[in-house]
N, C-alpha and C positions, 0 to 999 in steps of 0.2 A: 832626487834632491829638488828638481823644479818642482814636481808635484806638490813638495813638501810645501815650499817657499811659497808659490802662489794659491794652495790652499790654508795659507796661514795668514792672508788680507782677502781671502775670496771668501772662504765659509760662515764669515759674521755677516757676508751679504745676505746669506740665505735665507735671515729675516724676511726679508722683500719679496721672496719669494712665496712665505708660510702668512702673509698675513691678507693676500685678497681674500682666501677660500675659508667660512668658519670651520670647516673640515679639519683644516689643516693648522687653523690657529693654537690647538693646544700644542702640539706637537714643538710651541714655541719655547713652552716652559721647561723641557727637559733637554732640548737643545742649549739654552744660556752655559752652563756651566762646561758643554762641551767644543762651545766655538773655539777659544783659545787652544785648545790641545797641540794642533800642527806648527804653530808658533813653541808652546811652550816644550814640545820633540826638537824643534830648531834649536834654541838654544839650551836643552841638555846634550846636544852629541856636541855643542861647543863650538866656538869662530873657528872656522875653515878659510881657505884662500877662495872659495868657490866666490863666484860674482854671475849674476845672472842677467843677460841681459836683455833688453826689450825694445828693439827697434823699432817696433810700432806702436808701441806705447807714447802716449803724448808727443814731447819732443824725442825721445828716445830714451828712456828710462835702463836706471842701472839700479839692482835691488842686492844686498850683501850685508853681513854678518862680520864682524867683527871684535876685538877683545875689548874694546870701548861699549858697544852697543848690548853688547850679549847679558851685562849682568840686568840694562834696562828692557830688556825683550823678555828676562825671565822674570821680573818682578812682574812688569805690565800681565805676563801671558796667566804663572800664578794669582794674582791680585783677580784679574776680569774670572778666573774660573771659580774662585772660591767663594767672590761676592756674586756671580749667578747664583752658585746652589742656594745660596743664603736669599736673595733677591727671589726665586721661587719658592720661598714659603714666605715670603715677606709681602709682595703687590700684590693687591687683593681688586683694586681699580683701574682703571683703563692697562688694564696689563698688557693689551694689544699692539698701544702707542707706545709702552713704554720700554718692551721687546723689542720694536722698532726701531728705537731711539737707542736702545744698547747696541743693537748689531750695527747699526752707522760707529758710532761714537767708539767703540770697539777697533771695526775696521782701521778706521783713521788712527787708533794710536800705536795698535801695532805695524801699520805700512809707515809710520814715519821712524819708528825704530830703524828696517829695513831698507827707507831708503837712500839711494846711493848718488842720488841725483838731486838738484838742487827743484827741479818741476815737482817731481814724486812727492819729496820732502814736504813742500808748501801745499800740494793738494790735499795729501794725507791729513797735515798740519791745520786748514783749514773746513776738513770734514770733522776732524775733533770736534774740534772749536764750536763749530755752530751746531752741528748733530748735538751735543753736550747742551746745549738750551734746552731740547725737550726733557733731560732727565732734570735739571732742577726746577723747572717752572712745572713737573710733572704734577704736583699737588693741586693745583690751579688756584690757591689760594691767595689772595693781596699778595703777602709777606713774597709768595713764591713769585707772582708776579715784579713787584717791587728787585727784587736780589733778581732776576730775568734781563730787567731791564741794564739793570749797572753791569751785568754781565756781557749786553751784547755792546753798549757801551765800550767797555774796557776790552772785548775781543776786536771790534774794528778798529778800535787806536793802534791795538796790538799789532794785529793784520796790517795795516797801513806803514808802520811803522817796520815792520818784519820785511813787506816787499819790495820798498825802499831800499834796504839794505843791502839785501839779496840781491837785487837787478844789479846796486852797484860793486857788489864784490865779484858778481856772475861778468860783470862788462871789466873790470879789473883783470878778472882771471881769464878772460876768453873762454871761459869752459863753463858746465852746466855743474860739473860734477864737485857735490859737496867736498872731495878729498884736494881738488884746485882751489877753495876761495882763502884757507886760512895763509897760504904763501902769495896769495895775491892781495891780500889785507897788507898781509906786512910791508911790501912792495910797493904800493899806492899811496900815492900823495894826502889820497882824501881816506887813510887807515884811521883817522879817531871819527870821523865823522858819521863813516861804516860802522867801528864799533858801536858806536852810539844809537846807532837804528839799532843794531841786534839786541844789545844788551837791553833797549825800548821795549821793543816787538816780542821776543822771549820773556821778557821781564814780567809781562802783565802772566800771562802763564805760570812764574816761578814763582811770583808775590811782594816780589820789591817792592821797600817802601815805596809810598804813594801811588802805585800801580797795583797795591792788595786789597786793593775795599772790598772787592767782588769777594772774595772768598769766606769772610765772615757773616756774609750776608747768602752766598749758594749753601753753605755745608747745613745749618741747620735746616732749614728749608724742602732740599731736597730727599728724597727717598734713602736709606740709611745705607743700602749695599750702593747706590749713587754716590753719596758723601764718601764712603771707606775709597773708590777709585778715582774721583777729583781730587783727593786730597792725598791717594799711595801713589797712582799711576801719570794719572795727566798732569799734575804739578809738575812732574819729573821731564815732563816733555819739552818744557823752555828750557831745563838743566842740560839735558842732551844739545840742544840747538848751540848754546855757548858751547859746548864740547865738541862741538863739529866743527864752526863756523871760526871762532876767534882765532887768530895767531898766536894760539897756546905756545909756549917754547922754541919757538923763530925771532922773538926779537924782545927787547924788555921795554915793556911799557907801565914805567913808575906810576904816572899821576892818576891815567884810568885806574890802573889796578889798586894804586893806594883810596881814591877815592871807591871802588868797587868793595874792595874787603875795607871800608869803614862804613860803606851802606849795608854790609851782611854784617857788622858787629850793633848795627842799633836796628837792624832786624829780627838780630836774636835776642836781645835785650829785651827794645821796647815794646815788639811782639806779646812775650813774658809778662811784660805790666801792663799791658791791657788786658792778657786775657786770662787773668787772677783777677777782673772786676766783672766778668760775663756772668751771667745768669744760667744758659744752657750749655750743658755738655759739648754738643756738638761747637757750640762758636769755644769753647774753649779751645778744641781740637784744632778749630781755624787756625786761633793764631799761635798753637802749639806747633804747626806746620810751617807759616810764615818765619816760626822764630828758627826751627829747625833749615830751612831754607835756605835763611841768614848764615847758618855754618859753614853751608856747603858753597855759597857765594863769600863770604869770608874765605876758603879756598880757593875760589876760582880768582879771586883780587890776586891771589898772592902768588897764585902760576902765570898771572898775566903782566906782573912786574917783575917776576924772580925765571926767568927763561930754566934757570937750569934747575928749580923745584916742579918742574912740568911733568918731567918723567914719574914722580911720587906722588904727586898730585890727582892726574889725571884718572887714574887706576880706582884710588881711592875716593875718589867722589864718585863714581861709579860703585864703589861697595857701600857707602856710606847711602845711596840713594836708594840702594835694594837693602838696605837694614832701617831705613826710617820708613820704605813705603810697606813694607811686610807688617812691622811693628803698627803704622798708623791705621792703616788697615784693619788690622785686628781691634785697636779700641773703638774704629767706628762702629766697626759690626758690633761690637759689645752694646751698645748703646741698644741696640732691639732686640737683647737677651731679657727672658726673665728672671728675676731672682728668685728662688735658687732656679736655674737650670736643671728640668726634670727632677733626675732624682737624685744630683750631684748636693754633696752637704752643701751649706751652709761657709763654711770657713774657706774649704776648697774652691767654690765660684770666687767668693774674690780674693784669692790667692791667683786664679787662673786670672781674673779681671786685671789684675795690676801688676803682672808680671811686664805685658808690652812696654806699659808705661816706665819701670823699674829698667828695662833694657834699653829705652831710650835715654834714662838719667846715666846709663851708665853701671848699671848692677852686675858685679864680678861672675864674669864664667859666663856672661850674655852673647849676644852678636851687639850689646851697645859696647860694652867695653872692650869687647877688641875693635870696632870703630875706631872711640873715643881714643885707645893706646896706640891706634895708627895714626890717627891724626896727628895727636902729639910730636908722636917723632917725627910723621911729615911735616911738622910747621916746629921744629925744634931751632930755637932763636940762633944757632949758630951757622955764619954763613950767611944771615940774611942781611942785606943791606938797607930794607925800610927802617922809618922809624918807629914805627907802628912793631918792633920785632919784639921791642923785649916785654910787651905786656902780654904776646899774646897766649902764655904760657896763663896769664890772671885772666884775660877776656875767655878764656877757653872751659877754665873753673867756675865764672861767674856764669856762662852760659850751662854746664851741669844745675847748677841751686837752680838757674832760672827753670829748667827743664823739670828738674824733683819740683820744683812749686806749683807750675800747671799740673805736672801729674796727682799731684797731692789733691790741689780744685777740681778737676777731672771726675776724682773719686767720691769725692765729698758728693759732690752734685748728681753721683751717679749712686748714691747711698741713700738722698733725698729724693731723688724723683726716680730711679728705677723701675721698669715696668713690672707691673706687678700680673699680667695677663699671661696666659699660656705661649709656649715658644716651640712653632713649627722643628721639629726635627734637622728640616732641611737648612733651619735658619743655626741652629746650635751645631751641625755638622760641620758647613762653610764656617763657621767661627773659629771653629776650633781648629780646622784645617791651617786655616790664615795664621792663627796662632803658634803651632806647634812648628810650621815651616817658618816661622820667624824668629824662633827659638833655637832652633836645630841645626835648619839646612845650611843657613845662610854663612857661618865663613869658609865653606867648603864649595861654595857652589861660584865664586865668583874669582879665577883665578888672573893672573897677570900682575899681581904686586910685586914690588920689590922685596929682599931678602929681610930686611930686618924690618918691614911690613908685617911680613909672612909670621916672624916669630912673636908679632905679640901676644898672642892664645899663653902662649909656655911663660912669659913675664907677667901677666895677670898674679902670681901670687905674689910675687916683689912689688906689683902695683896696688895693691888691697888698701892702705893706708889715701894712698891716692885717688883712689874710684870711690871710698866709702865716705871720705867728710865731706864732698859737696852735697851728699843725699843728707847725712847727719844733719848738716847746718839748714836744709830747708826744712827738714823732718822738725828741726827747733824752733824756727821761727814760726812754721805754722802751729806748733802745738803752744808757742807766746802768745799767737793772738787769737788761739781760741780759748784760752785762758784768761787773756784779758778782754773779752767780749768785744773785741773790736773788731767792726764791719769793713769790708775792704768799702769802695766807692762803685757805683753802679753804673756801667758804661755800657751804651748798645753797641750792639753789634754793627761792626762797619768804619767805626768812631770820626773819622774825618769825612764820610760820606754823610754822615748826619749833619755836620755843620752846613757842607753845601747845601741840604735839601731847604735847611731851613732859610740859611740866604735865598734859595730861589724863590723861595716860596713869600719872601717880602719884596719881591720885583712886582711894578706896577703893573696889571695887566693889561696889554694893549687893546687900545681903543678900538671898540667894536667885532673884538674875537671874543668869543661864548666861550666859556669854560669848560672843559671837555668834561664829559659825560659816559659811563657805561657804557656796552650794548644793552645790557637789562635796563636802566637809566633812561634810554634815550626809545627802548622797543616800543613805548605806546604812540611813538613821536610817528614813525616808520608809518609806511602805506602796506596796507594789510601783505601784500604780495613779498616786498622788499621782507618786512619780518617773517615769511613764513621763510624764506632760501636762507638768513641768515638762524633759525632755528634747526632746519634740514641738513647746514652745515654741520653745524653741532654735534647735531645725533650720528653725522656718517665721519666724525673727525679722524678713524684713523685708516676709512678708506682714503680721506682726500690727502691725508700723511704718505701714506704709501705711494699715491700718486705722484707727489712733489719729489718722493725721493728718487721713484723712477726714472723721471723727468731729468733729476741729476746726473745718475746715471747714462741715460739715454745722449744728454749732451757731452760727456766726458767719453763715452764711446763714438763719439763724431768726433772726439778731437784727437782718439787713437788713431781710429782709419782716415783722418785728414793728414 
């Protein structure tokens, strides 16, 4: 079982390993799809009592599995394996750096599933995070540079914001270990001011309003098996952190919670109406996620005021996150399918194309609607003492229409611009892998619900009436207004980060600072010498990649044997 365990954060290192030698460099592509596997063996033999521990590890690191973690270790470990296969028949440039930049960003989201310590947790957490730069700026183009920048942006607020929190739940608890801070939250004087960092810090990760701009702005941008696991896996990662970290079901806290599930009811909303105005598939997917998000933080408001809805709750945003990252997954990847796939008809591609999307809205006999049928009865208005109880049986429906209406834009946009070029095998393989395990596996694979959880599968056909008119009712208005030739409104991508840019952009510039410039801009400026090492850079960029990550490395193992 140790083997297990520490070759399931060890072997995405191995990149570092395959990337000084050209030799060895191929040998990177046929690895991607198989880093994940010891992870994803971990969580099919299921949470054990086993805890493994590491006394020389940092401060002393504790790594474990559990019925919380296990269904986000099998999404993450399925999701990273099926966008490799797919990602090698897909990079065709710098595929060296970008191998690189998988097996960092990999490691880190699987060790933060696993870890059991509050150090682990936040190192893992912040090797995501910035490893995850290389994969969307991978294109090197403006736009990727631009969405780069708001990323690293909104990761160090996050970060700041997240360590804050942490040191004071960690100085509360006397303890390092994630399973001490949420009774020592509840306990401490300064409990809203800690929740308030976390729910910050994880936030910019999850996509809370006004902490989502990065993400409509990374997804189209970045490389497409990139985009399917920011948007199935590492989203999910600020999800898990509230699940760990907050005083879930120790104590009721009304006004956080009421204000929390009313910022995930106009996440899922407003999300919705914006991105029925995008132009590209992928930024639809954005705020198709952000709005999806919003449901699952909509839950988490209402476990954080309602103490004794925690035990129903908690299980099931955990299913609910391995049924939208399986599902989101899948439509990413579609996005670098050709139409038709091989020599699959015509009608059948997109039947397979818009099942994800269909399972998301909710489609009978899905892994969405037995979600959707759990959720329900977990947020079933009786019992509940918010005010917010008795709509949320309508916000719950308005959020399906809003779900079928992106999916509907989705398709449309993916009917108009589909690629039309041949599709690597490996890239149609992974697709359909992601697909068919989001279709199948997933309400079998995530157990620990409660009993009449468990039996929504067998009520699906007493709920058919139920599941079918929020599809009907988006299915009608979109086909009104393409009937009445009416244009939605044309909003970029980002939409509140556009405003800022432009306000910055009419600040006076300060007296006597040049406006910055290129390197290409600025190379004929340079003295011959100085532009030839920043050209040299260049050309060796994913040796000197490899070194910096070394480097990482190298000091994080001083801080073991320290």
């Amino acid at each position: 079982m140790t083997f297990w365990i520490l070759s399931a954060v060890v072997l995405p290192l191995c990149a570092l390993l395959l990337v000084p030698s050209r030799a060895t460099q191929p040998l990177l592509w046929r690895l991607l799809p198989l880093l994940p596997l010891p992870a994803l063996g971990l969580a099919l033999m299921g949470p054990g009592n086993w805890q493994l521990e590491l006394p020389g590890l940092l401060l002393g690191a504790r790594w474990q599995l559990d019925e919380l973690r296990q269904p986000f270790l099998l999404l993450t470990a399925l999701l990273w394996s099926f966008a490799g296969l797919f990602a090698s028949g897909y990079i065709t440039a710098r595929r060296t750096s970008f191998a690189l930049y998988w097996g960092l960003t990999l490691s880190g989201n699987l060790g933060l599933v696993l870890a059991g310590d509050l150090v682990s947790f936040y190192t893992f957490f912040a090797l995501m995070t910035f490893a995850g730069y290389g994969l969307v700026v991978h294109e090197r183009k403006p736009d990727a540079f631009r969405a780069g920048r708001l990323y690293l942006i909104m990761a160090v607020f996050g970060e700041m914001a997240l360590l804050a929190g942490l040191i004071l739940a960690a100085g509360a608890a006397d303890s390092l270990l994630l399973a001490d801070l949420p009774g020592a939250i509840a306990a401490s004087a300064d409990a809203v001011l800690i929740m308030v960092l976390l729910l910050c810090g994880f936030g910019v990760k999850a996509g809370l309003p006004l902490l989502h701009m990065w993400l409509p702005l990374a997804h189209p941008v970045a490389p497409t098996p990139a985009s399917a696991v920011l948007s199935g896996a590492m989203i999910k990662a600020g999800l898990l952190g509230w699940l760990l970290t907050l005083p879930l079901g120790l104590a009721s806290y009304e006004l956080p919670g009421t204000v929390l599930a009313l910022t995930g009811v106009v996440a899922s909303l407003g999300a919705a109406l914006i991105g029925v105005c995008q132009q590209q598939a992928k930024a639809v997917l954005a705020y198709s996620s952000i709005s999806q998000m919003g449901l699952m933080t909509l839950m988490l408001g209402i476990a954080l005021a309602e103490p004794e809805r925690a035990h129903w709750l908690l299980p099931l945003i955990g299913l609910y996150a391995l049924h939208h990252g399986l599902a989101k997954g899948a439509m990413f990847l579609s996005v670098g399918i050709s139409s038709p796939c091989g020599s699959v008809p015509r009608g059948l591609y997109w039947l397979l194309l818009a099942l994800p999307g269909l399972s998301l809205a909710g489609l009978p006999f899905t892994s969405g609607a037995h979600a959707k049928l759990a959720m329900k009865q977990a947020l079933a208005p009786e019992g509940l003492s918010l005010w917010l109880a008795p709509w949320l049986s309508t916000l719950l429906s308005a959020g399906a229409v809003a779900t079928m209406v992106l999916v509907l834009r989705f398709l449309w946009l993916q009917w108009q611009h589909t690629n039309k070029d041949g599709t690597d095998p490996r890239r149609a393989v992974g697709w359909l892998l992601t697909l068919v395990t989001s279709l199948v596996l997933f309400p079998w694979l995530a157990p620990g619900l409660p009993p009449a959880i468990e039996s929504a599968p067998v009520d699906q056909f007493n709920a058919l009436p139920a599941l079918l008119w929020p599809m009907l009712l988006a299915v009608l208005l979109a086909g009104g207004v393409l009937k009445a030739g009416t244009k939605a409104p044309v909003l970029p991508p980002g939409d509140l980060v556009v405003i800022l840019e432009a306000w910055v952009q009419k600040l006076p510039t300060h007296p006597g600072r040049a406006r910055s410039r290129s390197y290409t801009e600025n190379k004929s400026r340079l003295p011959r010498g100085v532009a030839g090492i920043g050209s040299r850079l260049q050309q060796h960029e994913p040796w000197l990649q490899t070194q910096i990550a070394w480097l990482f490395v190298l000091i994080l193992t001083g801080l073991m044997l320290g």
